[in-house]
N, C-alpha and C positions, 0 to 999 in steps of 0.2 A: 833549057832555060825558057824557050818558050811555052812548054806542056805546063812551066809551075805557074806565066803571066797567065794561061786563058783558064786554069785551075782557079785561081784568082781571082779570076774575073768572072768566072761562071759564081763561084759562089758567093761574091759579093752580088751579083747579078737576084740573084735569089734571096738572100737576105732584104736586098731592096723592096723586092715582092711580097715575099713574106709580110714586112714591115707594109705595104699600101695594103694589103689585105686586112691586118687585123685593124690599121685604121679606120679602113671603110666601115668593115664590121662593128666595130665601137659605135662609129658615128651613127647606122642603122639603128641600133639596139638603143640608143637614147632617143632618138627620133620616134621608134613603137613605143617604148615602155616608158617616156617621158610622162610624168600627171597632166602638166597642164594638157597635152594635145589629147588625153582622156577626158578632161575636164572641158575641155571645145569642143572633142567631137559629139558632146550630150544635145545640142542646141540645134537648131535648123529654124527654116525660116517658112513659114506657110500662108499661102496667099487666101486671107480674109475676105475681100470683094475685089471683081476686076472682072475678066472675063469668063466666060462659062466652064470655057475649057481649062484653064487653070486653076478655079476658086476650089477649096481645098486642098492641093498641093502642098505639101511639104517637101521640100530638100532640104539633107542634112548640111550642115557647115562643118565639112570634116575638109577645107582649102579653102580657098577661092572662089568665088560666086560671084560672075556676072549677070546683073540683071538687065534686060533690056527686049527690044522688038525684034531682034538680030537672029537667024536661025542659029547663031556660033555662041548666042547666051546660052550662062546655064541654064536661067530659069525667062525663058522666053513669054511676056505678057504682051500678044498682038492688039498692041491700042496707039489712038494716034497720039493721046498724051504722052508717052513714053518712048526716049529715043532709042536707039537702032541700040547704042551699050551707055545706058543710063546710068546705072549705078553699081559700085563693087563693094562687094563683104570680105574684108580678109584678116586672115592670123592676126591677132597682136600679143606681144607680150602679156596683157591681163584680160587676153579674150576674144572681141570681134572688132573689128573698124569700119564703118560703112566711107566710101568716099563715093562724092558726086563724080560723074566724068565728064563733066562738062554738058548735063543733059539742057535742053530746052526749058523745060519747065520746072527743072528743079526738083528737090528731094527734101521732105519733111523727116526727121525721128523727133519721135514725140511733141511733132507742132512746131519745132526749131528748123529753120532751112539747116543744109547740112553743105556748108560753104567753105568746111573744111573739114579733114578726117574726124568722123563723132563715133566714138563706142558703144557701141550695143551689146544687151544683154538681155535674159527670158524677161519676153512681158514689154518690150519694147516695140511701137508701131512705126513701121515703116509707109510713108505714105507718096508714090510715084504717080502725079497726076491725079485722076480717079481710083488708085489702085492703092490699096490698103492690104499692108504685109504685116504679120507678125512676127517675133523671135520667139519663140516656144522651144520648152526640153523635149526629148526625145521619150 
């Protein structure tokens, strides 16, 4: 009786497995092959004027993009208008979201302070102190 419980339990044990595997798997496979995260990963963001070492610069927006003076930002612009994690670009639903982090002196897209999450897309200027970013395709 007991050889048929751990029988039973071994293969329930493994069905359960089974079953987390091909869910992960599923989930994966929309996460690559989903349009939109093709259609965000075209854009990137490239720094127009600011300092020397960075002007030219482009990083993709294929996640998350902190910008700031912080060695731990993505796109580090050493200026003292610009705080330590100034500003983030992230996923949205129809695209990109810039939000301020609470910097110092604030965050323009396209001339507007950005005082709350604002959507950016190609051709849009990001403006952090003296530093002048743009949204451009890939």
């Amino acid at each position: 009786m007991v050889d048929v419980a751990l029988l039973f339990g071994r293969i329930v044990l493994l069905a359960l497995l089974y079953l987390f595997l091909f869910a992960t798997v599923k989930t994966g496979m929309g996460m690559v092959g989903g349009k939109a995260l093709r259609k965000r990963s075209e854009l990137a963001i490239r720094v127009v004027t600011g300092p020397k070492e960075v002007t030219g610069i482009s990083v993709p927006l294929s996640g998350p993009v902190v910008i700031g003076r912080s060695p731990d930002a993505d796109l580090v612009i050493a200026d003292d208008f610009v705080s330590s994690t100034h500003a983030k670009i992230v996923p949205s639903d129809d695209g990109f979201t810039l939000e301020d982090l609470g910097s110092t002196n604030g965050t323009l897209v396209n001339g507007q302070p950005a005082t709350r999450p604002l959507p950016v897309s190609a051709g849009d200027v990001i403006e952090l102190g003296q530093n002048r970013l743009e949204v451009v395709r890939l």
